[in-house]
C-alpha positions in Angstrom: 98.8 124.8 140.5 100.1 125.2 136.4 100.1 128.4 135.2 99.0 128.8 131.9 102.4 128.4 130.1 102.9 125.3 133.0 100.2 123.7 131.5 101.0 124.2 127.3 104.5 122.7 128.3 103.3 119.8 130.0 100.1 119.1 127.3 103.0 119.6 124.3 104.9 117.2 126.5 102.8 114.6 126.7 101.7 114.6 123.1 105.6 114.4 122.0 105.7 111.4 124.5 102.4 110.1 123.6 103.4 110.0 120.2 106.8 108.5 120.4 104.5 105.5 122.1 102.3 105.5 119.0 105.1 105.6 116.7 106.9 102.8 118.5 104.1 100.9 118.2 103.1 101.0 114.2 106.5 100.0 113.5 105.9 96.9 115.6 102.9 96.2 113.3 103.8 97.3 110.0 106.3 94.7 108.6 104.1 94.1 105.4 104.8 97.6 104.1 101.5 99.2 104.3 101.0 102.8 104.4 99.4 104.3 107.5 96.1 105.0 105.7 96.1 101.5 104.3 97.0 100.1 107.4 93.9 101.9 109.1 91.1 101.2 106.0 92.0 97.9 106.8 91.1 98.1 110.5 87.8 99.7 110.0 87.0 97.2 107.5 88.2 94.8 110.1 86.2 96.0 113.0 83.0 98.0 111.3 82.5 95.8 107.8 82.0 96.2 104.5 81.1 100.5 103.3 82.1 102.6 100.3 85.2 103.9 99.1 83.1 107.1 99.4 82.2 107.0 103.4 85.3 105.4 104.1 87.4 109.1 102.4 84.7 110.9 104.4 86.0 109.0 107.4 89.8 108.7 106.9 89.3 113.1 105.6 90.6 112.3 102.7 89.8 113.0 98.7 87.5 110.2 97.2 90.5 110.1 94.4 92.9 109.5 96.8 90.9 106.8 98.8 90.7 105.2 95.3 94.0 104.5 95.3 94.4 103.2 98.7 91.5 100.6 98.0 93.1 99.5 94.7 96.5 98.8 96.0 94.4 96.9 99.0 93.0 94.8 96.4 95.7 94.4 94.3 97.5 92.7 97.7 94.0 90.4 97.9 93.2 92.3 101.6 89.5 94.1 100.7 87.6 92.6 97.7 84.5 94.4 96.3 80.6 93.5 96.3 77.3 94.7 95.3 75.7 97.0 97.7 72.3 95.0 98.7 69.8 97.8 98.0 71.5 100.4 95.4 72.9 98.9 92.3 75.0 102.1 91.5 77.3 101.1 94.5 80.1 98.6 95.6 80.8 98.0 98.9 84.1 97.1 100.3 84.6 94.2 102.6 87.7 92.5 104.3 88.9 89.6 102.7 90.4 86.1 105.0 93.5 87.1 103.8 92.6 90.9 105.6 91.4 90.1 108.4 94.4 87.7 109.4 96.8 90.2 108.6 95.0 93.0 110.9 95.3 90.4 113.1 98.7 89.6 112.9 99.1 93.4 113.1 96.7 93.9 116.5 98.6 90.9 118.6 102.3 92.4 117.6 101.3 96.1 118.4 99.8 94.1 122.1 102.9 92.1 122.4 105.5 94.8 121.8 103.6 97.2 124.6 103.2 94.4 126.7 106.7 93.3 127.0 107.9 97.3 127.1 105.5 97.6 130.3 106.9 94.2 131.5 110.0 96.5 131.7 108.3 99.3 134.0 107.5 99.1 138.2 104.4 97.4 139.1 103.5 101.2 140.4 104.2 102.8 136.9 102.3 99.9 135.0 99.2 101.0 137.1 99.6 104.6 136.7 99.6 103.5 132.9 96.7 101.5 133.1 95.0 104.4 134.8 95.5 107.1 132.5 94.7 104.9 129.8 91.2 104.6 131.1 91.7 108.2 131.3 92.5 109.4 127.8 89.6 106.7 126.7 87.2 108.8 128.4 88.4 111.9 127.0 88.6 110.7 123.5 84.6 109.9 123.7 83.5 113.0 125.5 85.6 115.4 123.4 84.6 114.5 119.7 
């Protein structure tokens, strides 16, 4: 059984390891130069379609003046493009463009193909044990919000 100080070691552990994984795995993807927020605007564009600058600095926890400039150097690069929101005219939603959504992507299947090719490297018994824990730390993430 951990004692207390047992278990803060191994938990600030596991997030130093956990996020040596993470970092491993953005630099895999980010060979256009895109800031981490950028980067992850772009994703939930990608995945959850078009919203307003305003719910997505709500989202991200980040100043509306701030997400600003994230969405205009996203356009500027031709990756999110603006259009009327259907029932207030005050609005302008944001939306990924083609040119977006193949870069996000591009980015998805190298983040995939780095891990999968660093787990190629591990025991058929360690790749499980993975596997596992990622089912794992899915269910935490939903239950713990």
């Amino acid at each position: 059984m951990r004692t207390k100080a047992n278990f803060a070691a191994a938990v600030s552990e596991f997030v130093d390891s956990f996020g040596g994984v993470v970092r491993r795995i953005r630099a895999q993807s980010n060979v256009d130069g895109l800031s981490w927020t950028e980067s992850s605007v772009l994703a939930r564009l990608a995945r959850e379609g078009a919203t307003t600058t305003a719910e997505l600095a709500r989202i991200q926890g980040i100043k509306p003046q701030s997400m600003g400039a994230v969405v205009a150097s996203l356009e500027e690069q031709g990756l999110i493009s603006r259009k009327a929101h259907e029932t207030d005219g005050r609005q302008m939603l944001l939306e990924v463009t083609a040119k977006g959504e193949a870069l996000w992507k591009e980015r998805k299947a190298a983040r995939r193909t780095w891990l999968a090719e660093a787990m190629q490297e591990l025991s058929e018994e360690d790749q499980e044990t993975v596997f596992a824990a990622g089912k794992i730390l899915d269910r935490l993430a939903r239950e713990n919000r």
